[in-house]
C-alpha positions as CSV (number, residue, x, y, z in Angstrom):
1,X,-42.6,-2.7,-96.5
2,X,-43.6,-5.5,-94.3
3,X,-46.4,-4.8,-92.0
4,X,-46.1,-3.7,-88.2
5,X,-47.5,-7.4,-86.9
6,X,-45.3,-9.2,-89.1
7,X,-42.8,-7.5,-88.1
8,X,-43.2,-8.1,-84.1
9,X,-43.9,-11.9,-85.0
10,X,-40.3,-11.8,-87.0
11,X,-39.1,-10.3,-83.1
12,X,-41.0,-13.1,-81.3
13,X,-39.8,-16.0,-83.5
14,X,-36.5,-14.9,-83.2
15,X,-36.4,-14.2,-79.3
16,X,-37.8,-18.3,-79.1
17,X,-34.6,-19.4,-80.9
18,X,-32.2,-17.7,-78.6
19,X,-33.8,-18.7,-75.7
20,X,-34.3,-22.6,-77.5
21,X,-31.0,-22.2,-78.0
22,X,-29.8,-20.5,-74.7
23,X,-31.7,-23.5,-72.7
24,X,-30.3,-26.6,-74.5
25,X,-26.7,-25.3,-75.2
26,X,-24.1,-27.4,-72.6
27,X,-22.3,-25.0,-70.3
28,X,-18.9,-23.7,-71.7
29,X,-15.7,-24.2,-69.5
30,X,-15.6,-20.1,-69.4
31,X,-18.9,-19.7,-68.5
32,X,-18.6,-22.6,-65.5
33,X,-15.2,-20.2,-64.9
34,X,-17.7,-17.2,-64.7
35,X,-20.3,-19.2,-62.5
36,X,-17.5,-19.3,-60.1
37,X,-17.0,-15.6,-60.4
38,X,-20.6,-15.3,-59.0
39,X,-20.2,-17.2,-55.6
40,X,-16.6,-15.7,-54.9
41,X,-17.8,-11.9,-55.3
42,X,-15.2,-9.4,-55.9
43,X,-14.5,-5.9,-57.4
44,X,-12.0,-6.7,-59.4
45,X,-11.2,-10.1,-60.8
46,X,-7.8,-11.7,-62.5
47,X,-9.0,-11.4,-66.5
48,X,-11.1,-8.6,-66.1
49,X,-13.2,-6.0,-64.0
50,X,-16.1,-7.0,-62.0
51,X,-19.4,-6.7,-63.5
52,X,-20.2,-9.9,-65.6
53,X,-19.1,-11.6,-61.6
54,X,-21.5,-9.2,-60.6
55,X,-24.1,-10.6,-62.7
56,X,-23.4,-14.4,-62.0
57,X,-24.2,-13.6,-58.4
58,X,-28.0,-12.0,-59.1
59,X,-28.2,-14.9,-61.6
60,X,-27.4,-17.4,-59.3
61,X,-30.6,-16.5,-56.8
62,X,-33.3,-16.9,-59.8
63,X,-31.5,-20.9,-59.6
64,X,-28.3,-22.9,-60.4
65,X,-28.9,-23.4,-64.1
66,X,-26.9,-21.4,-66.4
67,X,-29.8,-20.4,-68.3
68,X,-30.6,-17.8,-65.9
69,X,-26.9,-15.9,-66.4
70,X,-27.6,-16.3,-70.2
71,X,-30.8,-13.8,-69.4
72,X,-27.8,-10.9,-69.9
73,X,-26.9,-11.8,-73.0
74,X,-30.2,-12.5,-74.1
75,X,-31.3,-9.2,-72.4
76,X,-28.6,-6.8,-74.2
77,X,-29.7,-8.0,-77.4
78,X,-33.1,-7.0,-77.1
79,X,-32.3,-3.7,-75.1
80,X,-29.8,-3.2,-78.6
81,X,-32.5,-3.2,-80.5
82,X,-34.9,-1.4,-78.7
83,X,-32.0,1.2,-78.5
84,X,-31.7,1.2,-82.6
85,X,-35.5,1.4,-82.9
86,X,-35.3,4.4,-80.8
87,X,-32.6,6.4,-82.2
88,X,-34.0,5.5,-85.9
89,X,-37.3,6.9,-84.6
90,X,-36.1,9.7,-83.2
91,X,-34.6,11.2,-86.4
92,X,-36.9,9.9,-89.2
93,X,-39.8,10.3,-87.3
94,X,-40.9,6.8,-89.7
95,X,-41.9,3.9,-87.0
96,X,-41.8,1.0,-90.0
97,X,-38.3,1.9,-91.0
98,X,-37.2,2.1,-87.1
99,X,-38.7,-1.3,-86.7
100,X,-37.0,-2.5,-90.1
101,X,-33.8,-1.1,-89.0
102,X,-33.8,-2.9,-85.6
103,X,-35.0,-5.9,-86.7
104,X,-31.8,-6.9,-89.4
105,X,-29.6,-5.7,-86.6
106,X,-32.1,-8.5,-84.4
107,X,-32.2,-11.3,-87.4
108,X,-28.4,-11.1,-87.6
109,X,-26.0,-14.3,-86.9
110,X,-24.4,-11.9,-84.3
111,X,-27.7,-11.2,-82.6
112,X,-28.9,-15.2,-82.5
113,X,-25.4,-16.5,-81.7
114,X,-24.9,-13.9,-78.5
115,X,-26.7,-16.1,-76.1
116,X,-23.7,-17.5,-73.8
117,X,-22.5,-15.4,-71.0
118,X,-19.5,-13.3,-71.0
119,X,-17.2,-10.5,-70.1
120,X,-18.5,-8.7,-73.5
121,X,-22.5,-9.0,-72.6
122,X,-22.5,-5.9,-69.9
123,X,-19.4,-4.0,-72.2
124,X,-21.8,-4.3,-75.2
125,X,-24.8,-3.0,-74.0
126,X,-23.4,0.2,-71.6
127,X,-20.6,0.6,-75.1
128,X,-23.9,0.7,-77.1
129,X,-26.0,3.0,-74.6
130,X,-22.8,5.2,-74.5
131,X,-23.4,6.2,-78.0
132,X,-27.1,6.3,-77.6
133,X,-27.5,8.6,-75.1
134,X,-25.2,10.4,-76.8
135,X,-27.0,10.5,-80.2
136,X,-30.1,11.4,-77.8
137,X,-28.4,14.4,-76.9
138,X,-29.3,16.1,-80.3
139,X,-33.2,16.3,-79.7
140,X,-33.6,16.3,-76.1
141,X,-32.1,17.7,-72.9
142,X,-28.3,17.6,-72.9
143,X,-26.9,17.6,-69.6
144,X,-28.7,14.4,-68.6
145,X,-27.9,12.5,-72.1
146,X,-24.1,13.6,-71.5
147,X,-24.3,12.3,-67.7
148,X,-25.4,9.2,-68.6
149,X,-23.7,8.4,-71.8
150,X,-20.3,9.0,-69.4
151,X,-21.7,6.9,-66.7
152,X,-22.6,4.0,-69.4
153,X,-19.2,4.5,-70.7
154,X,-17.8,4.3,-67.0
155,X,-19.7,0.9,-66.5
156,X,-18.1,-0.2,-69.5
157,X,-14.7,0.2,-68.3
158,X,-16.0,-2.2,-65.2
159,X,-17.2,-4.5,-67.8
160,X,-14.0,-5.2,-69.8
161,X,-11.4,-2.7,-71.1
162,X,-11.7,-3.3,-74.7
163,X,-14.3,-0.1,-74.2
164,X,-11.1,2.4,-74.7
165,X,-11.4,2.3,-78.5
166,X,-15.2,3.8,-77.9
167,X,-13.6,7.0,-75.7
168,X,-11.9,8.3,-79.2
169,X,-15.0,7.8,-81.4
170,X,-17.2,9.7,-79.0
171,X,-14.1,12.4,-78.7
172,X,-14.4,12.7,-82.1
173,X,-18.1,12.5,-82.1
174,X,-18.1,15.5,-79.5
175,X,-15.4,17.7,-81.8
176,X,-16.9,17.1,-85.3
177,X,-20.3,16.8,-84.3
178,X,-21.3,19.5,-81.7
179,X,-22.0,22.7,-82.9
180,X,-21.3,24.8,-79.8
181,X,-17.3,24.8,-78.8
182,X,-19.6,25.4,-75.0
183,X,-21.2,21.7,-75.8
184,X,-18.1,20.5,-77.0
185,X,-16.4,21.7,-73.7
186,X,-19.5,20.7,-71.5
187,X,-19.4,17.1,-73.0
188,X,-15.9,16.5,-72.7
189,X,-15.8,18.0,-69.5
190,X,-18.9,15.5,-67.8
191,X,-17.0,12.3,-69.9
192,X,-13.7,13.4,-67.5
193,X,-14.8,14.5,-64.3
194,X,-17.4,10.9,-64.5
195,X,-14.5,8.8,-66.4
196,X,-12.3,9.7,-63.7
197,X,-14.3,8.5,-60.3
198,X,-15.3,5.4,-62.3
199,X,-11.3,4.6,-63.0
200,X,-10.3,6.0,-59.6
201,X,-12.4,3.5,-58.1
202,X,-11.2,1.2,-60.6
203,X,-7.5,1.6,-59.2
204,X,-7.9,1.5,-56.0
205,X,-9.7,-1.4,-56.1
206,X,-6.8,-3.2,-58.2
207,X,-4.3,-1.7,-55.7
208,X,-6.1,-3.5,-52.9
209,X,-5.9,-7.0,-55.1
210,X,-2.1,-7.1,-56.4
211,X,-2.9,-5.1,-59.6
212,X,-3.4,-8.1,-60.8
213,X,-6.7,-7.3,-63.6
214,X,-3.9,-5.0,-64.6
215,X,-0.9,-7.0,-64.7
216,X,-2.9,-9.4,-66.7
217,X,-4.1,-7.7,-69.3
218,X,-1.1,-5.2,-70.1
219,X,2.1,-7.4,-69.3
220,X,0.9,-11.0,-69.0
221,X,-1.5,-12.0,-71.7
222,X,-0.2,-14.4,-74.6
223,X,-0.3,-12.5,-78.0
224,X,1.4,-12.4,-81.1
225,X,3.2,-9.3,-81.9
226,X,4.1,-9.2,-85.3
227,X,1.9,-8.2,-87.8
228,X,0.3,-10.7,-90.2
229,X,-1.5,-9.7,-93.4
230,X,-3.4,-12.9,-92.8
231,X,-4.6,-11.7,-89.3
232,X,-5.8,-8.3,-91.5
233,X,-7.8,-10.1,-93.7
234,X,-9.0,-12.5,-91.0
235,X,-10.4,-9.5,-89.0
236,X,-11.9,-7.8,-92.5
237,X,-13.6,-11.0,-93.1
238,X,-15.1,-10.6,-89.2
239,X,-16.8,-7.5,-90.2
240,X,-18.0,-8.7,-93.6
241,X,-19.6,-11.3,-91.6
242,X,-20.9,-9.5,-88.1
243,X,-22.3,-6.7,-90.4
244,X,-23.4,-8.9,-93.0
245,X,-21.8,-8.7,-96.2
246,X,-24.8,-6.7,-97.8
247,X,-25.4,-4.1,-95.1
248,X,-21.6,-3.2,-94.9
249,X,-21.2,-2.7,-98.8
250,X,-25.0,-0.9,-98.9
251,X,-23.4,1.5,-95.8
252,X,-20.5,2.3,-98.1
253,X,-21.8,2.9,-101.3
254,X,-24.3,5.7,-99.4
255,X,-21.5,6.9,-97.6
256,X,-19.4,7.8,-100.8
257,X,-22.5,9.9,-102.2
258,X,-23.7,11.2,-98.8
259,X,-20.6,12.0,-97.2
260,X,-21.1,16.2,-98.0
261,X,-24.2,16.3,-96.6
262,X,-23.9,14.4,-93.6
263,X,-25.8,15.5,-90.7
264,X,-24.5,15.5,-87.3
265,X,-26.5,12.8,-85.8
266,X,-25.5,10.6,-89.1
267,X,-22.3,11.5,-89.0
268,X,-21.8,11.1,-85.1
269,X,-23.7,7.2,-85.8
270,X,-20.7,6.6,-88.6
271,X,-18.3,7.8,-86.5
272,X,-19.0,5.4,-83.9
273,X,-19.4,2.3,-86.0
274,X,-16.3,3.2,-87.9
275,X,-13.5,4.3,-86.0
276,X,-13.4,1.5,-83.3
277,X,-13.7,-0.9,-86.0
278,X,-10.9,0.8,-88.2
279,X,-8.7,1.3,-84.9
280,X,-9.3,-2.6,-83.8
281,X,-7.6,-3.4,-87.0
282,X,-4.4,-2.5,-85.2
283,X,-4.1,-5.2,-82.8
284,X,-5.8,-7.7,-84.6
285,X,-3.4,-7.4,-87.7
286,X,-1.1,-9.2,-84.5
287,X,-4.0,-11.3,-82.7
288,X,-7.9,-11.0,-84.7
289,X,-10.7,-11.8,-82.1
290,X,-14.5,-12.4,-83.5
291,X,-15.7,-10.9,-80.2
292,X,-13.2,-7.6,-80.3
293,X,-15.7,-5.3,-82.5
294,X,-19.1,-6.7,-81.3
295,X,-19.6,-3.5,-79.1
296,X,-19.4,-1.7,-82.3
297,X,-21.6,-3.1,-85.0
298,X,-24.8,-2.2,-83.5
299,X,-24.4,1.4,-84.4
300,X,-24.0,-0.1,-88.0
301,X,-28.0,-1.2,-88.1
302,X,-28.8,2.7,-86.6
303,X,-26.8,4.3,-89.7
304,X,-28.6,2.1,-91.9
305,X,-31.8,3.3,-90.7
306,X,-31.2,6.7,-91.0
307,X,-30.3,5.9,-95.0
308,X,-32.4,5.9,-97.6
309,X,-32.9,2.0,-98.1
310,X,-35.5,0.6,-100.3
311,X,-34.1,-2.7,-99.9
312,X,-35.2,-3.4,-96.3
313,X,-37.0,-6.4,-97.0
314,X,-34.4,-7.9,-99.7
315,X,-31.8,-7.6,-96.8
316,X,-34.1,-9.2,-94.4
317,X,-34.7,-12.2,-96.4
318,X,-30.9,-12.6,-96.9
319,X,-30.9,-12.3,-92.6
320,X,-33.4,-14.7,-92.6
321,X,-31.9,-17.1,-94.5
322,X,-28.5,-16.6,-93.3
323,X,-28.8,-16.7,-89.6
324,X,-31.9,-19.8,-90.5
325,X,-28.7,-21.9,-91.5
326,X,-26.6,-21.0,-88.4
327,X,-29.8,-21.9,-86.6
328,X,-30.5,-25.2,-88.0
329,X,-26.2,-26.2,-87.8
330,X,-26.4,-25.5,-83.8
331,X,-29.7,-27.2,-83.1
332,X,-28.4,-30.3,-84.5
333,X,-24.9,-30.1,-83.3
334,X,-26.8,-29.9,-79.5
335,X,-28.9,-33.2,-80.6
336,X,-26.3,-35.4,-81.8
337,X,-25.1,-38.1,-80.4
338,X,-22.3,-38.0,-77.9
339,X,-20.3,-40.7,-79.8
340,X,-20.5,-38.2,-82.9
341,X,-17.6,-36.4,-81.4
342,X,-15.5,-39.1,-79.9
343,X,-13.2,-38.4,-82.3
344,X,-12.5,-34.9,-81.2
345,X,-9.7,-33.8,-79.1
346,X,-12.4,-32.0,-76.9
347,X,-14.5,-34.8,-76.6
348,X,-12.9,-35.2,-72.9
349,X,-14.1,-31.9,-72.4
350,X,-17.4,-32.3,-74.0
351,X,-18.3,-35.0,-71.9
352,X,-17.3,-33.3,-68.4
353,X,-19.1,-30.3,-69.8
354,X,-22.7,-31.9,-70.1
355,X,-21.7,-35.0,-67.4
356,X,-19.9,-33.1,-64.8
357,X,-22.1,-34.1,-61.8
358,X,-22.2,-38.1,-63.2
359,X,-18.4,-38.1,-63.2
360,X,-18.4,-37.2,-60.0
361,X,-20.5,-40.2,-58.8
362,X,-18.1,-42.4,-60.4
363,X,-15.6,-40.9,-57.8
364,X,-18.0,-41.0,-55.0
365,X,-15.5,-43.5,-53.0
366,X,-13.3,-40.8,-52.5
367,X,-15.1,-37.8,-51.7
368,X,-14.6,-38.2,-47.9
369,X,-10.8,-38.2,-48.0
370,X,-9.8,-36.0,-50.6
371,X,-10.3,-32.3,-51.6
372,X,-10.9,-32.6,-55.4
373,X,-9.1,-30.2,-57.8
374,X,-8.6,-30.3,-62.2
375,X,-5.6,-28.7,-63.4
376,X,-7.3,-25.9,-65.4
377,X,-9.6,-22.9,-64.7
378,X,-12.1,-24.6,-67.1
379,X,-12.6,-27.6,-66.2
380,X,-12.1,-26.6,-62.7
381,X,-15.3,-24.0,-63.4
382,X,-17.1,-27.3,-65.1
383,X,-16.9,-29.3,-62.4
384,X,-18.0,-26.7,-59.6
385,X,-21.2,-25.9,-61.8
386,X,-22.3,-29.3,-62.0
387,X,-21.2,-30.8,-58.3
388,X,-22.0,-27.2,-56.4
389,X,-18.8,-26.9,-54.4
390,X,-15.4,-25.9,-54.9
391,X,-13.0,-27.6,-57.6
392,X,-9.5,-26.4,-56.9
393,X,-6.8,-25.6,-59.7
394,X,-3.5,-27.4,-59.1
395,X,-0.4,-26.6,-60.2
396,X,-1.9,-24.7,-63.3
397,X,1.0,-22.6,-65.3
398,X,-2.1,-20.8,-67.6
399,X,-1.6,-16.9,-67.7
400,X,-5.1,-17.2,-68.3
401,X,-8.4,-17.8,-65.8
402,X,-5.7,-17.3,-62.3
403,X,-9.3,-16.7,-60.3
404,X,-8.1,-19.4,-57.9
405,X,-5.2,-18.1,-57.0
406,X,-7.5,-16.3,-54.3
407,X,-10.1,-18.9,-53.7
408,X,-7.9,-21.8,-52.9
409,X,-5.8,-21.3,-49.7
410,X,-2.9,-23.8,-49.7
411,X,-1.9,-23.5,-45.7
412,X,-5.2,-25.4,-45.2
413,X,-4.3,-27.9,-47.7
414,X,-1.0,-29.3,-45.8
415,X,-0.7,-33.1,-44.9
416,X,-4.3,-33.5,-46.7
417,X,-5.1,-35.7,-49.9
418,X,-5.7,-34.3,-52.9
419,X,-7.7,-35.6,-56.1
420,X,-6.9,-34.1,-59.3
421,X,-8.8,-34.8,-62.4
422,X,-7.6,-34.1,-66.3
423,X,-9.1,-35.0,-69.3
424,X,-5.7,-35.1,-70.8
425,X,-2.6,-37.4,-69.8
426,X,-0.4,-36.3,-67.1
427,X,2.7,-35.1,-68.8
428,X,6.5,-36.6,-67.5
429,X,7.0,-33.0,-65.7
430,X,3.5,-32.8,-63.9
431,X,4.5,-36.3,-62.8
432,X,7.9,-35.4,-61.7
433,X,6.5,-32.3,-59.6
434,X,3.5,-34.6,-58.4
435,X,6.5,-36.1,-56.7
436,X,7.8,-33.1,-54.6
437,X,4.3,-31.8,-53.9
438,X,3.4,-35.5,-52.1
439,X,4.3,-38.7,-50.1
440,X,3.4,-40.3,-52.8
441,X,0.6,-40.4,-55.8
442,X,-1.1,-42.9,-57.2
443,X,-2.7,-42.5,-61.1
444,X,-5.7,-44.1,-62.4
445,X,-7.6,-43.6,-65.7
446,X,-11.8,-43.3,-65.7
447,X,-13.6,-44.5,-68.7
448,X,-16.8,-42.7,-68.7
449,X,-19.1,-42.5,-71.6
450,X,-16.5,-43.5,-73.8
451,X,-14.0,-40.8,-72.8
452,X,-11.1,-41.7,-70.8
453,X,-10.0,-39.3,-67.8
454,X,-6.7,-39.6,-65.9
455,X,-6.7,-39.0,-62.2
456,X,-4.3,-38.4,-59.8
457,X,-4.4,-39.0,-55.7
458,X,-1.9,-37.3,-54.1
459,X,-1.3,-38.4,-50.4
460,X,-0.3,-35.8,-47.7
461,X,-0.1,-33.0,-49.5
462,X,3.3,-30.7,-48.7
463,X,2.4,-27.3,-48.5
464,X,5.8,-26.0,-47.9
465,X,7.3,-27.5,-51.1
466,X,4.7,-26.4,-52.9
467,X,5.2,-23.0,-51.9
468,X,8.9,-23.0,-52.6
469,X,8.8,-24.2,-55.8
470,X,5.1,-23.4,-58.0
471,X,4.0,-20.7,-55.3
472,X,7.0,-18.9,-56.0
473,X,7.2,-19.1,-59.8
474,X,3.4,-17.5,-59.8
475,X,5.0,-14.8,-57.4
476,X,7.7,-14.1,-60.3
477,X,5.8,-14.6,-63.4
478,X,3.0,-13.0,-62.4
479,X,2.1,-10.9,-59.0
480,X,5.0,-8.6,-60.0
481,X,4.3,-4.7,-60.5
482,X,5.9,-2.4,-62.8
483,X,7.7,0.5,-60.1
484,X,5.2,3.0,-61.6
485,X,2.0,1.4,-60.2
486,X,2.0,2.2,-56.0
487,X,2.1,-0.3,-54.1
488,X,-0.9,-1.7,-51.9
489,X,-2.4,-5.2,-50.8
490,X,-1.7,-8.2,-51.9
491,X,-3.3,-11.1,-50.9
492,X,-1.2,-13.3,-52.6
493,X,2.0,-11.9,-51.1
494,X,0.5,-11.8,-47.9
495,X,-1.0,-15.0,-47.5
496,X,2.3,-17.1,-48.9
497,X,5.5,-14.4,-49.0
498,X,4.7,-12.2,-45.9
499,X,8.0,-11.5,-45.2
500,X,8.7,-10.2,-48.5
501,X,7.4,-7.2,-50.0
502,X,4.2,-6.9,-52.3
503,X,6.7,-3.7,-53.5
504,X,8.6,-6.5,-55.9
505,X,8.8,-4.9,-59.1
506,X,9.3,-6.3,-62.4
C-alpha cells in the first residue's frame, strides 16, 4: 500500500493536468452555445432544463473566459471523489483503502477528460450524491440522508433527464436493501412527495415556454430506432473503457463469489452502478453515447473499495499509465500547429473556435450597418464568446441547439441588413431562400488563417416573408404539442402567430 502523502501528491498532480488542460483547451461550439445560456437566463431551455445555464451565469461574474465555467466540471470530479472516499470510509473504517479507492476512480481517463462544461457536469454530481446520501443512510440519521438524496435526485432532473434510469436503481435499492418495510415506505414516500414539487415546478415552467425542453427531447430529437448489434457492442466497449477494463472484470469476478453474502450497503453500491448501466443498453443498442452512463460509473470505484482488493496499486499503475497517454495525445493536439489540421473538414470550425474575435476584425467595415448572424447554434455560440454580443442564428433547420428561437426577435429585424457567416458553402436552396428573405444579397468568401469562410449580406431584410415561409415551418415541425400536454404560453406563438392558437397540436 502506497503511503498517505504519496497518495495526496498523486491527487495534486492530477488536479494540475485538468486544470492545464481546462485552461489551454479552445472553446467548444457547445460550450460557446452554453455561454450564451448564461447571459439569456431561463428556467427552462430548448435541449435541456436549466441548471448548467444556471451555472454559466455565476461563471460568467468570476470573468469572460471559459475556464471559469470549466470550474464545474473540474469541481464535480473532485467532490466525486471526496464522496467515494467517504462512503469507502464509512464502511471499512480503513482511511488508505478509501483514499486508494477514490483515487483510481480520480486517475481515470473519465475523471482527466471531464474538464469541458456541459449539461452532464451538475446531472453527475447531484446523480452521484443521490446515491451517496443514500448509502449514508445506513450508519447515520435517516430522514435527513433520504431528504437530501431526493432533493439531489430532484436537481438532477433540472440538470438533464438522462437521471430517470437512477430513480429505478434507488427503487430497487430501497426494496432489496432496507430492512424495515416502515424505511422502505418512509424512503419511497420522501423520493415522491420531493420528486413531485421538483417536476411540478419543472412543468409549469415548460408550460410557460411552449413545452419546448419537452417537445425536444421526446418527439423531436434525431435518433436511430432500430436496433444494431454494432451499437451493443459499441456501448459495452464504453464501459470497458469508462470503468477501465481491469476494474470492471476485478468487480465481476468478486461479484460471482460474493454475491450470497452481499451486505446491504454493497449490494445497494452494485445496484446503482449496475442497473442504469444494464438499462442504458436499451437505447443505445439504437443510438450509443460515451457521455450516457458517466453519472453511473463513479459508484463503480465505491464497490471496489468496499472489496477485498490487494491489487490497488497494480491497478493504479495501469491508471497511471493509461490516462498518462490520453494526457500526453491532448497536450500536443492543443500545441500543434494550426496548419496541422488544414486538412480537416472542421478546420473552418477550428479556426473560428480559437480566432473568433480576429475574424471579426476582418469584418470590422461592416459592423455599423449590419446585425451579424452564422447559420448554426455553434458557431453562432463561438462567435458571441469571443466578440461579447449577440450572434443571431439564420434560417437554421437543426432540431438541435433552437436557443435562439427566443433570443432573436425578427419584427426588429425588418428592412435591416443582415451578415451571415458560414464556414461551409452556401448550398443552392439557402441561396434560393436568401432570395425571398432580401432585396438582394451579395456573397463573398474570407480567407483567414488559411481557412476560407463564405459570407453573405443580405440587404433589407423582409420580415414578413420570412415569417411566412421559415417562421412557419419551425411553428409546424417543432412548437407543436401533443393534445395531452395543457396548453400555456408560448412565446414563440405569441410573438410571430398571435392570432393562432399555442393550442396547435401535433
Amino acid at each position: 500500500m502506497i503511503t498517505k502523502q504519496k497518495v495526496i501528491f498523486l491527487f495534486l498532480i492530477i488536479t494540475f493536468f485538468r486544470l492545464f488542460l481546462a485552461y489551454f483547451f479552445p472553446i467548444t461550439g457547445d460550450e460557446g452555445y452554453f455561454y450564451r445560456w448564461g447571459q439569456n437566463l431561463d428556467t427552462i431551455y430548448y435541449d435541456h432544463p436549466g441548471l448548467v445555464g444556471w451555472w454559466m451565469w455565476i461563471a460568467q461574474f468570476m470573468g469572460h473566459s471559459i475556464f471559469f465555467a470549466r470550474i464545474l466540471p473540474l469541481a464535480v470530479g473532485g467532490a466525486i471523489a471526496w464522496g467515494i472516499y467517504s462512503i469507502v470510509k464509512d464502511f471499512t473504517q480503513d482511511s488508505n483503502q478509501a483514499l486508494m479507492a477514490s483515487l483510481l476512480y480520480y486517475t481515470t481517463p473519465m475523471s482527466l477528460l471531464f474538464v469541458l462544461i456541459s449539461t452532464d457536469a451538475p446531472m453527475i454530481l447531484f446523480v452521484f450524491f443521490s446515491g451517496y446520501f443514500f448509502l449514508r443512510s445506513f450508519k447515520h440519521a435517516e430522514i435527513p440522508c433520504y431528504i437530501l438524496s431526493a432533493i439531489c435526485l430532484g436537481l438532477a432532473f433540472w440538470s438533464k433527464y438522462l437521471m430517470f434510469f437512477m430513480i429505478w436503481a434507488l427503487l430497487l435499492c430501497a426494496f432489496l436493501c432496507l430492512r424495515e418495510w416502515r424505511r422502505k415506505f418512509l424512503y419511497v414516500l420522501i423520493l415522491a412527495v420531493i420528486g413531485f414539487v421538483f417536476a411540478g415546478a419543472h412543468f409549469y415552467w415548460s408550460s410557460q415556454n411552449c413545452w419546448w425542453s419537452v417537445l425536444f427531447n421526446v418527439f423531436n430529437r434525431d435518433s436511430e430506432t432500430q436496433f444494431k448489434f454494432s451499437n451493443l457492442l459499441t456501448y459495452i466497449v464504453f464501459i470497458f473503457y469508462l470503468t477501465t477494463p481491469w476494474v470492471l472484470i476485478f468487480i465481476f469476478k468478486q461479484f460471482k463469489t460474493l454475491r450470497l453474502q452481499l451486505s446491504p450497503p454493497l449490494k445497494s453500491i452494485w445496484i446503482l452502478y449496475a442497473v442504469p448501466v444494464l438499462l442504458l443498453a436499451l437505447p443505445s443498442s439504437t443510438y450509443p453515447n460515451l457521455h450516457w452512463p458517466l453519472s453511473y460509473i463513479p459508484f463503480a470505484f465505491a464497490l471496489i473499495g468496499l472489496l477485498p482488493l490487494i491489487h490497488f496499486k497494480r491497478y493504479l499503475k495501469y491508471n497511471l499509465a493509461f490516462t498518462g497517454l490520453h494526457f500526453i495525445f491532448l497536450t500536443i493536439l492543443i500545441f500543434l500547429p494550426d496548419s496541422y489540421f488544414q486538412s480537416n473538414k472542421f478546420y473552418n470550425d477550428i479556426i473560428m473556435g480559437k480566432y473568433g474575435d480576429e475574424l471579426e476584425e476582418r469584418l470590422q467595415q461592416y459592423k455599423e450597418n449590419y446585425t451579424f448572424g452564422t447559420v448554426g447554434y455553434t458557431t453562432s455560440g463561438l462567435m458571441h464568446y469571443h466578440n461579447k454580443r449577440q450572434y443571431l442564428v439564420f434560417n437554421d433547420k437543426d432540431n438541435n441547439g433552437r436557443g435562439d428561437d427566443k433570443w432573436t426577435d425578427y419584427r426588429s429585424l425588418d428592412q435591416k441588413n443582415i451578415l451571415i457567416i458560414s464556414t461551409y458553402p452556401f448550398k443552392p436552396l439557402q441561396l434560393e431562400e436568401y432570395k425571398n428573405y432580401f432585396s438582394d444579397v451579395i456573397y463573398e468568401e474570407l480567407n483567414f488563417r488559411g481557412a476560407t469562410f463564405f459570407i453573405a449580406r443580405g440587404h433589407f431584410f423582409n420580415y414578413q416573408n420570412y415569417r411566412n415561409n421559415y417562421l412557419t415551418w419551425v411553428k409546424d415541425q417543432y412548437y407543436k404539442r401533443p393534445s395531452y400536454l395543457p396548453p400555456g404560453q408560448c412565446f414563440f406563438f405569441e410573438r410571430y402567430f398571435p392570432r393562432h392558437s399555442s393550442k396547435e397540436t401535433l
